[in-house]
NUGU-920258 format. One record per residue (C-alpha): residue number from 1; x, y, z. Coordinates in Angstrom, 2 decimals. Each point is the difference from the previous one (the first is absolute). Layout:
REM residues N
{n=NUM | c1=X | c2=Y | c3=Z}
...
This chain:
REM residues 369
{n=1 | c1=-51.28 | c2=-55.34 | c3=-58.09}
{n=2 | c1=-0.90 | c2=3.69 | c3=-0.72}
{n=3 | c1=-0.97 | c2=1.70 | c3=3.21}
{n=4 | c1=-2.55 | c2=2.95 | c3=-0.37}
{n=5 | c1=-0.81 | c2=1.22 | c3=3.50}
{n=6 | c1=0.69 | c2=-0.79 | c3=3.75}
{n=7 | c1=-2.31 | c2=0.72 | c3=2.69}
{n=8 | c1=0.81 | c2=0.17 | c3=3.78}
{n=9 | c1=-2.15 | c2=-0.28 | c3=2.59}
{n=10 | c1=0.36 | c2=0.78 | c3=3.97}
{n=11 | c1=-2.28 | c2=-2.15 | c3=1.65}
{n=12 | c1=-0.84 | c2=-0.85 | c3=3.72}
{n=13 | c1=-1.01 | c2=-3.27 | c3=1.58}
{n=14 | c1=-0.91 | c2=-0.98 | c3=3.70}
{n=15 | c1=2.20 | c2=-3.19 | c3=1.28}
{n=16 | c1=-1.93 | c2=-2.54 | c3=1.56}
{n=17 | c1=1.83 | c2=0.09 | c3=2.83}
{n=18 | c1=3.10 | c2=2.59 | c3=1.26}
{n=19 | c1=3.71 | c2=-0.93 | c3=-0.77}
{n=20 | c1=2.24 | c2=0.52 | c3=2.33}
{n=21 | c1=4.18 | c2=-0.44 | c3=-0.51}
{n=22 | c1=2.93 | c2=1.30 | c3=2.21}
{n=23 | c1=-0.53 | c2=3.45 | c3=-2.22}
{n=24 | c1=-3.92 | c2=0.57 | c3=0.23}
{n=25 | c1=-3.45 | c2=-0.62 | c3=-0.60}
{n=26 | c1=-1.60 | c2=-0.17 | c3=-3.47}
{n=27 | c1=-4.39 | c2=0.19 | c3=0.85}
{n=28 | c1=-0.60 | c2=0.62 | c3=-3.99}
{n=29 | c1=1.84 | c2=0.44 | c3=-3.47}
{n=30 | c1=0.65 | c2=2.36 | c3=-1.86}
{n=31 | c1=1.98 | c2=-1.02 | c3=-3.47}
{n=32 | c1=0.12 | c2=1.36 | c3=-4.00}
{n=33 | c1=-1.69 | c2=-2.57 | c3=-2.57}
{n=34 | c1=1.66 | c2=0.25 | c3=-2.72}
{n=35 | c1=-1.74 | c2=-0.63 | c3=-4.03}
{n=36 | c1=1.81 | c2=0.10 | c3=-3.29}
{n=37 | c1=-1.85 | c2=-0.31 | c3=-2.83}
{n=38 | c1=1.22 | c2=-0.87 | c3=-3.25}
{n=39 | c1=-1.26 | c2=1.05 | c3=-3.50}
{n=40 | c1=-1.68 | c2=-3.66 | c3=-0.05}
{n=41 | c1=-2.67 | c2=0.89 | c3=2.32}
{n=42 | c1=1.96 | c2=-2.00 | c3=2.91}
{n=43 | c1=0.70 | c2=0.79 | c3=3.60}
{n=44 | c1=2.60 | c2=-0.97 | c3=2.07}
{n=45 | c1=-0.26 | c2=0.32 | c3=3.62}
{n=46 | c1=2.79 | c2=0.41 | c3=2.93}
{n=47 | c1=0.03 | c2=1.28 | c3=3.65}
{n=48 | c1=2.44 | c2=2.31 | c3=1.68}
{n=49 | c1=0.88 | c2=-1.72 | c3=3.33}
{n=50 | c1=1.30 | c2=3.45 | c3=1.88}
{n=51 | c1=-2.05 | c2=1.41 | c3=2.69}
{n=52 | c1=-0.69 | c2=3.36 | c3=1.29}
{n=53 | c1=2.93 | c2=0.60 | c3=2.60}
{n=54 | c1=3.62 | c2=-0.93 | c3=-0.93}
{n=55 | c1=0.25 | c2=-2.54 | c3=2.90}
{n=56 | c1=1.42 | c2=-3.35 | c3=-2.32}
{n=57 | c1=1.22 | c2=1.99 | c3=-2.35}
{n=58 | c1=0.79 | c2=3.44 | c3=-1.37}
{n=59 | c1=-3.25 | c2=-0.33 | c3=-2.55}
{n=60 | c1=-3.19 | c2=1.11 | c3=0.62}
{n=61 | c1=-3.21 | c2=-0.06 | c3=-1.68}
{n=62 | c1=0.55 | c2=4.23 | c3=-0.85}
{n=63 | c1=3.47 | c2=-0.46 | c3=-1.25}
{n=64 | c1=-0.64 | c2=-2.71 | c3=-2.50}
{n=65 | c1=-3.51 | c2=1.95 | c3=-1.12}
{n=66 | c1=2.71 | c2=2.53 | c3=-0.62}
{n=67 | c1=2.75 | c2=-2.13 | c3=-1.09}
{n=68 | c1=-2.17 | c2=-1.73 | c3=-2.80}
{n=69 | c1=-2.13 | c2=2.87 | c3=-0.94}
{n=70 | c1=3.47 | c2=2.50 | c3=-0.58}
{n=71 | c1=2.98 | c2=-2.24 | c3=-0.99}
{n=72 | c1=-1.01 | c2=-4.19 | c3=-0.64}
{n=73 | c1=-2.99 | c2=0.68 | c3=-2.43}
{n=74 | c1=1.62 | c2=2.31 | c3=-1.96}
{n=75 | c1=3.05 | c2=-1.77 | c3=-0.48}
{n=76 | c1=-2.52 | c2=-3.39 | c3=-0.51}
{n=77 | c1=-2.18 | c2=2.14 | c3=-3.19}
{n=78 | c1=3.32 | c2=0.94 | c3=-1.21}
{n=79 | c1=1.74 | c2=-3.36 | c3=-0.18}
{n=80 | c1=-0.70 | c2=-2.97 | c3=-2.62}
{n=81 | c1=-1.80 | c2=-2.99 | c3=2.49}
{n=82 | c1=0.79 | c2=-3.18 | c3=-2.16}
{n=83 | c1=0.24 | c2=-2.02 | c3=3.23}
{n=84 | c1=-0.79 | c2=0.69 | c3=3.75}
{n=85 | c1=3.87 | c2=-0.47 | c3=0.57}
{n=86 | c1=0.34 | c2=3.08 | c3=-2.01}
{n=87 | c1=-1.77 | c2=2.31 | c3=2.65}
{n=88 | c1=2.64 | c2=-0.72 | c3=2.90}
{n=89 | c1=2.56 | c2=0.42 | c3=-2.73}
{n=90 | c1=-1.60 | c2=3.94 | c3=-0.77}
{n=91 | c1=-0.66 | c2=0.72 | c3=3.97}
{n=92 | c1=3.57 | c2=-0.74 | c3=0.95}
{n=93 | c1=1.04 | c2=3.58 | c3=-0.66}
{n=94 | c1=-2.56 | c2=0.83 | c3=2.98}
{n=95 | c1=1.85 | c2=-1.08 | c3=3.27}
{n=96 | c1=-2.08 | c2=-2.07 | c3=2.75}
{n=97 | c1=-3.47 | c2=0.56 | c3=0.53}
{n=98 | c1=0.11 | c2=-3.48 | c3=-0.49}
{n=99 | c1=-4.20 | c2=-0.58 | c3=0.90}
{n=100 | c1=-0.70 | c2=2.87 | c3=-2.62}
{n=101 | c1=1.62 | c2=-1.81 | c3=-2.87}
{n=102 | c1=-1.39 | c2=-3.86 | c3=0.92}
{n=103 | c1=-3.37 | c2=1.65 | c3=-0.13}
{n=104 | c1=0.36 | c2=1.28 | c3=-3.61}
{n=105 | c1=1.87 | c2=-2.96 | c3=-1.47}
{n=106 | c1=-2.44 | c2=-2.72 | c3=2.25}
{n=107 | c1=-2.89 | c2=1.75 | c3=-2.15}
{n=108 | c1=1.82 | c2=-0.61 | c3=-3.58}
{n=109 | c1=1.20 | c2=-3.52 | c3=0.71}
{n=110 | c1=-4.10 | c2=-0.53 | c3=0.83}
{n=111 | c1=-0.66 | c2=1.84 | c3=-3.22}
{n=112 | c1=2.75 | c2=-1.95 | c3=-1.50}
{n=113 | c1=-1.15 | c2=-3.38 | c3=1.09}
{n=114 | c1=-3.93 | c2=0.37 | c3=-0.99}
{n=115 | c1=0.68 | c2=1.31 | c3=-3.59}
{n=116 | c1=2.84 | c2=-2.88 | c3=-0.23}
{n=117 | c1=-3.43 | c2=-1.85 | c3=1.24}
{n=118 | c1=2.17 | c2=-2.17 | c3=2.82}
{n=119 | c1=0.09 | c2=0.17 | c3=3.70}
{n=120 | c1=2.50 | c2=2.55 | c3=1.57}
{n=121 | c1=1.20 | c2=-3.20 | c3=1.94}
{n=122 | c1=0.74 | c2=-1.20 | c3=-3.49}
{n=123 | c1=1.60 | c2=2.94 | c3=-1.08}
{n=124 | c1=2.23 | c2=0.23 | c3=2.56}
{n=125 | c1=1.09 | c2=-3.72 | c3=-0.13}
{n=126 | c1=-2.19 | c2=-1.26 | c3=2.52}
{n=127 | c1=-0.02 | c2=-3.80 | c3=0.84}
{n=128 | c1=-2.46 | c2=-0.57 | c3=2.53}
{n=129 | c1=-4.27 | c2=-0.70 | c3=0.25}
{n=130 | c1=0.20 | c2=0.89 | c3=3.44}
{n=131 | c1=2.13 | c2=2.11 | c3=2.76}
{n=132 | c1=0.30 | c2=-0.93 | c3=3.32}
{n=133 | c1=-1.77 | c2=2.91 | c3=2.45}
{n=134 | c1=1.18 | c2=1.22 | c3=3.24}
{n=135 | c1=-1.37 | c2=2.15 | c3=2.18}
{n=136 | c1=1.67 | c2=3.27 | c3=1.74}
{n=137 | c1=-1.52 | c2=1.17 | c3=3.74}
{n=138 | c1=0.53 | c2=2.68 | c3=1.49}
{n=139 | c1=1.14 | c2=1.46 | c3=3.52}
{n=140 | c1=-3.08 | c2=-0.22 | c3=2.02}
{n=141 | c1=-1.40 | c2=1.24 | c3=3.25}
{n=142 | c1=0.66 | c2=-3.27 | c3=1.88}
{n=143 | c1=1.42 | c2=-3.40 | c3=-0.07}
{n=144 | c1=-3.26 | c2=-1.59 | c3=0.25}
{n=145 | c1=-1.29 | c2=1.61 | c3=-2.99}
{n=146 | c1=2.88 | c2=-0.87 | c3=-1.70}
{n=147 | c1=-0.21 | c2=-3.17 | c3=0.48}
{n=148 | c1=-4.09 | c2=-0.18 | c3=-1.39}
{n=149 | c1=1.46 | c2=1.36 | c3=-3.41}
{n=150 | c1=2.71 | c2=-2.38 | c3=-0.27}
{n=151 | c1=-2.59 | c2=-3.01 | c3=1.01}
{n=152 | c1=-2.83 | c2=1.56 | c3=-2.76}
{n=153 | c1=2.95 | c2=0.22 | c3=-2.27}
{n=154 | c1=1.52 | c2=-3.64 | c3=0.30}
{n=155 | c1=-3.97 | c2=-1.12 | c3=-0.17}
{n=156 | c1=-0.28 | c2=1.60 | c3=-3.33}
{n=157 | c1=2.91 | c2=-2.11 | c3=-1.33}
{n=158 | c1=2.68 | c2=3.29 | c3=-0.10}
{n=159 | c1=3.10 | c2=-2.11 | c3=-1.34}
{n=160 | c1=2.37 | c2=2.47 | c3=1.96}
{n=161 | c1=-0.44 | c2=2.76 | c3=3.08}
{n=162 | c1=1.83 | c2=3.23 | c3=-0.12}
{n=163 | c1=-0.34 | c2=2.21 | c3=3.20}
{n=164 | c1=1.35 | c2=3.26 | c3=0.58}
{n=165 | c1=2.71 | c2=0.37 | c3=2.76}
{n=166 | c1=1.78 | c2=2.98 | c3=1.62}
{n=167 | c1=1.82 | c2=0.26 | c3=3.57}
{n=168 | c1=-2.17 | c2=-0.26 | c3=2.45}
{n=169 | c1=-2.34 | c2=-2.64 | c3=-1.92}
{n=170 | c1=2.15 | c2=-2.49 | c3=-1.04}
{n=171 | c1=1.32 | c2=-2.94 | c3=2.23}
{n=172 | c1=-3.38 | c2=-0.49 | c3=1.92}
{n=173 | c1=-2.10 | c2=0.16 | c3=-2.80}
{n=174 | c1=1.86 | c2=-2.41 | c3=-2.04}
{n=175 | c1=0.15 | c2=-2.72 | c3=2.54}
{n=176 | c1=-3.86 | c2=0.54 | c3=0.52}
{n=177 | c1=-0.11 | c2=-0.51 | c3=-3.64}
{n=178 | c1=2.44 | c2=-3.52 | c3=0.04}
{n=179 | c1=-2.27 | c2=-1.03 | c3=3.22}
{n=180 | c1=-3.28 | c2=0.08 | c3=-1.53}
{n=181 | c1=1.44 | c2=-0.95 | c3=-3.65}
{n=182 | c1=2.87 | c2=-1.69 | c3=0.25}
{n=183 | c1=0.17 | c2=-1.47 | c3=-3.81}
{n=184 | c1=-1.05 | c2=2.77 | c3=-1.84}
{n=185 | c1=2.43 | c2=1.77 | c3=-2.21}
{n=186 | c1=0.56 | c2=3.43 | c3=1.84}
{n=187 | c1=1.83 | c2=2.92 | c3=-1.04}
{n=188 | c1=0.98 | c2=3.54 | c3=1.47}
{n=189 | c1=0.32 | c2=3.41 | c3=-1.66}
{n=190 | c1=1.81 | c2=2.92 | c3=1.89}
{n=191 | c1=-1.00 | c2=2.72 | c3=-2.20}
{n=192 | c1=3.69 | c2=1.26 | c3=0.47}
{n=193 | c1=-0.94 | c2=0.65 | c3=3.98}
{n=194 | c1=3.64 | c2=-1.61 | c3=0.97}
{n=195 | c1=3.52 | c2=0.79 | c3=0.21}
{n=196 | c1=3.38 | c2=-1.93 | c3=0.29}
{n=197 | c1=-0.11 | c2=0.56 | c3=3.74}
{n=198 | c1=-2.56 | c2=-2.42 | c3=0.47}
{n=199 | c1=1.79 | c2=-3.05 | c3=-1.88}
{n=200 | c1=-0.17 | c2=-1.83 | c3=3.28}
{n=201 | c1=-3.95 | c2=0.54 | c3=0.37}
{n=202 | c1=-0.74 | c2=-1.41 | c3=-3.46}
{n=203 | c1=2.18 | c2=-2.66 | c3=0.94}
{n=204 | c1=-2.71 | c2=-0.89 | c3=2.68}
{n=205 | c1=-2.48 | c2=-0.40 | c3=-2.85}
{n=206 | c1=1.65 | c2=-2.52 | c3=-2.03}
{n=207 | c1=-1.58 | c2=-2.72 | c3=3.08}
{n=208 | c1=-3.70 | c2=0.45 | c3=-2.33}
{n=209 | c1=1.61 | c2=-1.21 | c3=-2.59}
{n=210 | c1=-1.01 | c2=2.53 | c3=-2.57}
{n=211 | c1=-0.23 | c2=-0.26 | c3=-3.80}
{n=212 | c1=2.05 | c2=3.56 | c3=-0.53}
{n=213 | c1=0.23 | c2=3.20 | c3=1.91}
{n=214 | c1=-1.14 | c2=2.13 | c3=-1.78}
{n=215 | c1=1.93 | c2=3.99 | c3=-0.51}
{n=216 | c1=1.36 | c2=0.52 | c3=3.32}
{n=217 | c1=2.25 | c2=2.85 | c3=-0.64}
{n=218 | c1=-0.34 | c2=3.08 | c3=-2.09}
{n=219 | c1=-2.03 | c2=0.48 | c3=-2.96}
{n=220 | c1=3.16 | c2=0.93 | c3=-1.88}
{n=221 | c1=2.39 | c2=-2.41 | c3=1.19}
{n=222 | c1=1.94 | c2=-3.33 | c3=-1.26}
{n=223 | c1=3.49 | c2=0.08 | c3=2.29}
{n=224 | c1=-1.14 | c2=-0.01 | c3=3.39}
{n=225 | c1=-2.29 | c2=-2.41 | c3=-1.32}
{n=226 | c1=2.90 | c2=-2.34 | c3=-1.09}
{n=227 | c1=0.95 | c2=-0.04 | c3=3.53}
{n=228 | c1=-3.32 | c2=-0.60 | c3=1.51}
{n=229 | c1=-0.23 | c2=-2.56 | c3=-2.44}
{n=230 | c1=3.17 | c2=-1.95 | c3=0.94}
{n=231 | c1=-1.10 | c2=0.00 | c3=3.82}
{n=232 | c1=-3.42 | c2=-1.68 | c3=-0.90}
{n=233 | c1=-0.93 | c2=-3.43 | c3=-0.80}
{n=234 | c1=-3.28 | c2=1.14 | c3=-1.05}
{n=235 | c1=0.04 | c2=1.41 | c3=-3.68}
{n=236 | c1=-0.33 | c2=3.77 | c3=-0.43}
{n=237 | c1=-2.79 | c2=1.10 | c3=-2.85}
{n=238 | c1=0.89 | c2=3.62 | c3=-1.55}
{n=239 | c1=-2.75 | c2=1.83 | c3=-0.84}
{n=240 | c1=0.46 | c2=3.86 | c3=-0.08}
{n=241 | c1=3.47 | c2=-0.25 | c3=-0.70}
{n=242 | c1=-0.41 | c2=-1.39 | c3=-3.27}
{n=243 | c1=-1.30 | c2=2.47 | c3=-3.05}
{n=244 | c1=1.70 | c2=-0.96 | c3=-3.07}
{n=245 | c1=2.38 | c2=-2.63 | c3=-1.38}
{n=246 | c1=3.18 | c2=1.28 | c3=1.48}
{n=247 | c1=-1.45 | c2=-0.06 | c3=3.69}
{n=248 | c1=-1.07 | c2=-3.60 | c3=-0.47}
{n=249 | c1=3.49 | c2=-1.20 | c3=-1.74}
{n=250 | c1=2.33 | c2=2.23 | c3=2.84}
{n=251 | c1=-2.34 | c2=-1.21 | c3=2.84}
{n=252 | c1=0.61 | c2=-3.79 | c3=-1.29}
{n=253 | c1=3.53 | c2=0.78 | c3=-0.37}
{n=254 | c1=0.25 | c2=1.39 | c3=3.50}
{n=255 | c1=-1.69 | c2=-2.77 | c3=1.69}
{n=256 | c1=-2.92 | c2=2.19 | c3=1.09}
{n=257 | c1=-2.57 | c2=-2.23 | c3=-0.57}
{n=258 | c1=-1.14 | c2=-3.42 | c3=-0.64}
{n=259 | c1=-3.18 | c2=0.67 | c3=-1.25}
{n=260 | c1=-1.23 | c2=2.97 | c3=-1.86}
{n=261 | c1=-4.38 | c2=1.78 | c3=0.05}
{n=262 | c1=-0.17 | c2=1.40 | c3=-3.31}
{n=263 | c1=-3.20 | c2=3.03 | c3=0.08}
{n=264 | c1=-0.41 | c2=1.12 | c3=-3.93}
{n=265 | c1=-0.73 | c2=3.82 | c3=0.73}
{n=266 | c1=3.58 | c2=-0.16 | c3=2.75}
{n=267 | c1=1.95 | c2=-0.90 | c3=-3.04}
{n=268 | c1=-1.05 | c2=2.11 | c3=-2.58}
{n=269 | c1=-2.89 | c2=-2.63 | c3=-1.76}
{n=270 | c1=0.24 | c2=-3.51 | c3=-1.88}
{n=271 | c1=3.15 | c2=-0.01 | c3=-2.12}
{n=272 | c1=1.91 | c2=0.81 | c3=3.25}
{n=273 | c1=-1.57 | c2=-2.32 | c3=1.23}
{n=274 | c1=0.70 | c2=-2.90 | c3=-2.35}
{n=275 | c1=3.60 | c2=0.67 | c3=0.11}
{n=276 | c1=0.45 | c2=0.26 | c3=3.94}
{n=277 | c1=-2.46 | c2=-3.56 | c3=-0.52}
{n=278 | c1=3.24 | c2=-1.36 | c3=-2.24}
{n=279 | c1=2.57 | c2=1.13 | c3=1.59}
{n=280 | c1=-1.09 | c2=-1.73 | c3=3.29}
{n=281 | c1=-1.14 | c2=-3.05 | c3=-1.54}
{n=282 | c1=3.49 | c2=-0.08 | c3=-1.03}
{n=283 | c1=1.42 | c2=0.15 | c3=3.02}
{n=284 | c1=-2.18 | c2=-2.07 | c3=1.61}
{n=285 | c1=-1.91 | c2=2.67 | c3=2.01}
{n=286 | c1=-3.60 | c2=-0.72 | c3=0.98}
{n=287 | c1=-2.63 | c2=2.72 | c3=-0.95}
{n=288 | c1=-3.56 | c2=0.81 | c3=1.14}
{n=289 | c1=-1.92 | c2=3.02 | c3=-1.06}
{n=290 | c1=-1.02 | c2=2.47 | c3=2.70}
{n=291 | c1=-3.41 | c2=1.90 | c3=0.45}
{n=292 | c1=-0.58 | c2=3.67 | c3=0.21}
{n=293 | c1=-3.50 | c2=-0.22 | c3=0.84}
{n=294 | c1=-0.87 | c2=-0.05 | c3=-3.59}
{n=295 | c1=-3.45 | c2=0.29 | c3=-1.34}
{n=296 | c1=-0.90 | c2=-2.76 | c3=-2.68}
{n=297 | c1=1.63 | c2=1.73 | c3=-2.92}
{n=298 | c1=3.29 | c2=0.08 | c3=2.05}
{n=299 | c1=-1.03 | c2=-3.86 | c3=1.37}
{n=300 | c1=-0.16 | c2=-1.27 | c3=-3.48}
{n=301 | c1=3.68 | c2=1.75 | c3=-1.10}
{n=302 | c1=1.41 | c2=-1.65 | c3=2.45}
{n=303 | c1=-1.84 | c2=-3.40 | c3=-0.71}
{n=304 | c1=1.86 | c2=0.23 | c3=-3.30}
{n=305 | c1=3.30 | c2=0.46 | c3=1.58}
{n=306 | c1=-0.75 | c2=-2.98 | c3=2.35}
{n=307 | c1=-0.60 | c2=-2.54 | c3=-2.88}
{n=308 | c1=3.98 | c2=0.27 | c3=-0.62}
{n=309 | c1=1.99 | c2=-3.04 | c3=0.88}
{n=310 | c1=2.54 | c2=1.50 | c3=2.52}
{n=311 | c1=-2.73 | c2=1.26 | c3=2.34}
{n=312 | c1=-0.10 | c2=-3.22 | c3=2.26}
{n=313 | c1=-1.04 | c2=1.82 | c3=3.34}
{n=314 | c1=-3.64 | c2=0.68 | c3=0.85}
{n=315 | c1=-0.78 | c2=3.81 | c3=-0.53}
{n=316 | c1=-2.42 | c2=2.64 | c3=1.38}
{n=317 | c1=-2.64 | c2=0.18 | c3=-2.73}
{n=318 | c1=-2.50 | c2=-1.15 | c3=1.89}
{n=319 | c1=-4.07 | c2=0.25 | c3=-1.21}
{n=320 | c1=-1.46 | c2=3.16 | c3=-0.86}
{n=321 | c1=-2.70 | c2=-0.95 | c3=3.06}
{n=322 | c1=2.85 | c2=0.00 | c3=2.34}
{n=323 | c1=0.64 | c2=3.68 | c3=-0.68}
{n=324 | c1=-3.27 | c2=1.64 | c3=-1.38}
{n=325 | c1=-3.73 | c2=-0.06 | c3=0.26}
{n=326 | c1=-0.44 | c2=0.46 | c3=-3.25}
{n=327 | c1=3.30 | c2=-0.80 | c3=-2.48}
{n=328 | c1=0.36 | c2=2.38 | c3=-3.66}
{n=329 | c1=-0.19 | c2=-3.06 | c3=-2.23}
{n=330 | c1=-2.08 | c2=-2.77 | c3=-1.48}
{n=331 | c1=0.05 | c2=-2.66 | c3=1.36}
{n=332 | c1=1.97 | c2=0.68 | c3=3.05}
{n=333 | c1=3.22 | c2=-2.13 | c3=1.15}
{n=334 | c1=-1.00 | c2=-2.95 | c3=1.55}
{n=335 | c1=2.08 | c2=-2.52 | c3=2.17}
{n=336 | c1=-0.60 | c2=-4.08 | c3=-0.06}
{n=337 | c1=1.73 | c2=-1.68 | c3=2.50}
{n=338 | c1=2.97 | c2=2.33 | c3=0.45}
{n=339 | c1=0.65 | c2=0.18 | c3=-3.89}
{n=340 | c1=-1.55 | c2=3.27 | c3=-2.48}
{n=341 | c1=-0.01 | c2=-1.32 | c3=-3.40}
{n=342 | c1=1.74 | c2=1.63 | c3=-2.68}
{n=343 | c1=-2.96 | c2=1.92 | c3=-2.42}
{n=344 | c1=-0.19 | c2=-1.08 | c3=-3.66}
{n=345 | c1=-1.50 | c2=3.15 | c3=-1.41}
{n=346 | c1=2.11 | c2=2.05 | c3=-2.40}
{n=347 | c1=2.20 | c2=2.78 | c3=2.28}
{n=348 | c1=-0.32 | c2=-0.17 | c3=3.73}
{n=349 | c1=-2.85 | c2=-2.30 | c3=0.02}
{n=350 | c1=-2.50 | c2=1.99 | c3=2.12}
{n=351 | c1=-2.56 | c2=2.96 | c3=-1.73}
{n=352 | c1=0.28 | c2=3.17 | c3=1.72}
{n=353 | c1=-3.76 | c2=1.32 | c3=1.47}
{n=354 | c1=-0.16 | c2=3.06 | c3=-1.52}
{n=355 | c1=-3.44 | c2=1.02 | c3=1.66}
{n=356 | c1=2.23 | c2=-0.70 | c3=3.64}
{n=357 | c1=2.75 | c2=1.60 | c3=-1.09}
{n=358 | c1=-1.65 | c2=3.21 | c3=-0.86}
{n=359 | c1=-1.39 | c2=-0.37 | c3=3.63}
{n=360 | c1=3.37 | c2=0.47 | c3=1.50}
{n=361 | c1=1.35 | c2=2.34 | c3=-2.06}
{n=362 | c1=1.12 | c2=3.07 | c3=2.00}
{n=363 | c1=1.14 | c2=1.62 | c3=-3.93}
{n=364 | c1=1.27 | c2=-0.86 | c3=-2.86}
{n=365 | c1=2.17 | c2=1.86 | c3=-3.32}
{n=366 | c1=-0.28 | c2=-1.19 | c3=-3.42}
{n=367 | c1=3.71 | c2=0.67 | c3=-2.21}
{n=368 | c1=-0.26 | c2=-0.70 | c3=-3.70}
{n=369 | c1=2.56 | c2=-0.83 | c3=-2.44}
């Protein structure tokens, strides 16, 4: 695996519908596609998940243009690539700017997996056909229209419902919720909008019965959430907390958590990711893989991850058609009954639409080897 040149692109697309969490409002996306090319002829393909203003994390899309074009592709054209574990192994010199480096090395393990000729699933020692999909909403503008998603979401056979929570819309929404659909498997996430002051408030939510609350306390935080922990029944998921190996292993340690979301671009791409995977299989941690609003290449990375055996939850890759008009790939992810199948093509299973792509391309930069 000889790479010859790596292409970014900044590209824009137009959500379906606006996303809104206890820190904002996404209406579009904007994200960098990343392309490495090898001496082959081959392309491998990866998105970077940050977005333009440092609200779930300290990335954005301008740092990790900046971040990949002036420290990670050097340092990638300079180092020998044998294997995609060997790219986290050069980058670890470069501190965080953990979404800049999962793009990168998500692109090689595609390139990796197609000139290998197997499925990144297979790659990465996927087990699976098929993935459970579950399906995150949103804060909306009432409790009614909450409600109509949840009911078009349980009709279209969503195996799990995530919904966003933050003071304010919490308690009343989530017994509307257990009213209307009281056997469905429900889950909260906090985006961090909670502090140890309000132990005795999430206490009144563990009455719904939830699946895990997800990140109720800071986005940099495993103590205080040992201690919410201990005061709830209802299992505590980390999400932002956790971006490499050690998090994951102190965090179990601590008592933190009982379940962990693993996002490929929070955690610095796929080897991370397989480790954190092993580490909580090990310790009898359940996983699911969480959604960044991904387009299809994104989708189809996390797919791969999916197909491992310790991710037993449902997770948020939902169908390109729940997200987009018009997806970046051929064919587009589908969902039947709840399940996406695994793709048997070589790499991530999906083609990238290069006439689409070139659409929604903002710019781009060529670097050469």
């Amino acid at each position: 695996m000889e790479i010859k040149s790596i292409v970014l692109r900044h590209v824009k697309m137009e959500l379906l519908n606006p996303f809104t969490t206890s820190v904002g409002t996404e209406v579009d996306k904007d994200f960098i596609l990343v392309e490495v090319k090898s001496k082959s002829g081959v392309s491998g393909w990866a998105e970077s998940v940050s977005i333009m203003e440092p609200i779930y994390n300290e990335e954005t899309v301008k740092t990790n243009w900046h971040i990949m074009s002036d420290h990670l592709i050097p340092v990638l054209f300079a180092s020998e690539i044998r294997h995609p574990d060997d790219v986290s192994e050069a980058f670890r010199p470069i501190r965080g700017n953990f979404n800049a480096k999962a793009a990168l090395e998500g692109a090689v393990w595609d390139l990796y997996a197609r000139e290998k000729g197997i499925t990144l699933a297979k790659a990465l020692g996927g087990v699976k056909e098929k993935i459970e999909v579950g399906v995150s909403v949103g804060i909306q503008d009432s409790e009614i229209k909450m409600l109509k998603q949840i009911e078009g979401y349980v009709n279209e056979g969503y195996k799990r419902i995530k919904v966003k929570i933050k003071p304010g819309w919490d308690v009343h929404i989530l017994k509307a919720i257990r009213a209307q659909f009281p056997g469905i498997q429900l889950m909260a996430d906090a985006n961090c909008a909670y502090t140890l002051g309000d132990i005795e408030h999430l206490q009144r939510l563990e009455e719904f019965e939830l699946m895990m609350i997800e990140q109720p306390l800071e986005h940099d935080d495993i103590i205080d959430h040992a201690k919410l922990q201990s005061n709830l029944k209802t299992p505590i998921c980390l999400d932002e907390s956790i971006h490499t190996f050690e998090d994951a292993r102190k965090a179990i340690e601590l008592g933190s958590c009982r379940i962990i979301n693993l996002k490929i671009g929070r955690v610095g791409g796929l080897t991370e990711s397989r480790k954190i995977h092993d580490l909580c299989e090990e310790n009898n941690i359940p996983m699911w893989c969480g959604g960044m609003l991904e387009a299809g290449i994104g989708r189809a990375h996390n797919i791969a991850i999916t197909s491992l055996s310790n991710f037993t939850l449902p997770g948020d890759t939902a169908p390109s058609s729940h997200y987009w008009k018009e997806d970046i790939i051929d064919p587009e992810v589908t969902m039947e009954e709840g399940y996406i199948y695994v793709p048997q093509r070589p790499g991530i299973g999906y083609e990238p639409n290069r006439s689409k792509i070139e659409d929604i391309t903002l710019y781009s930069r060529t670097f050469s080897k």
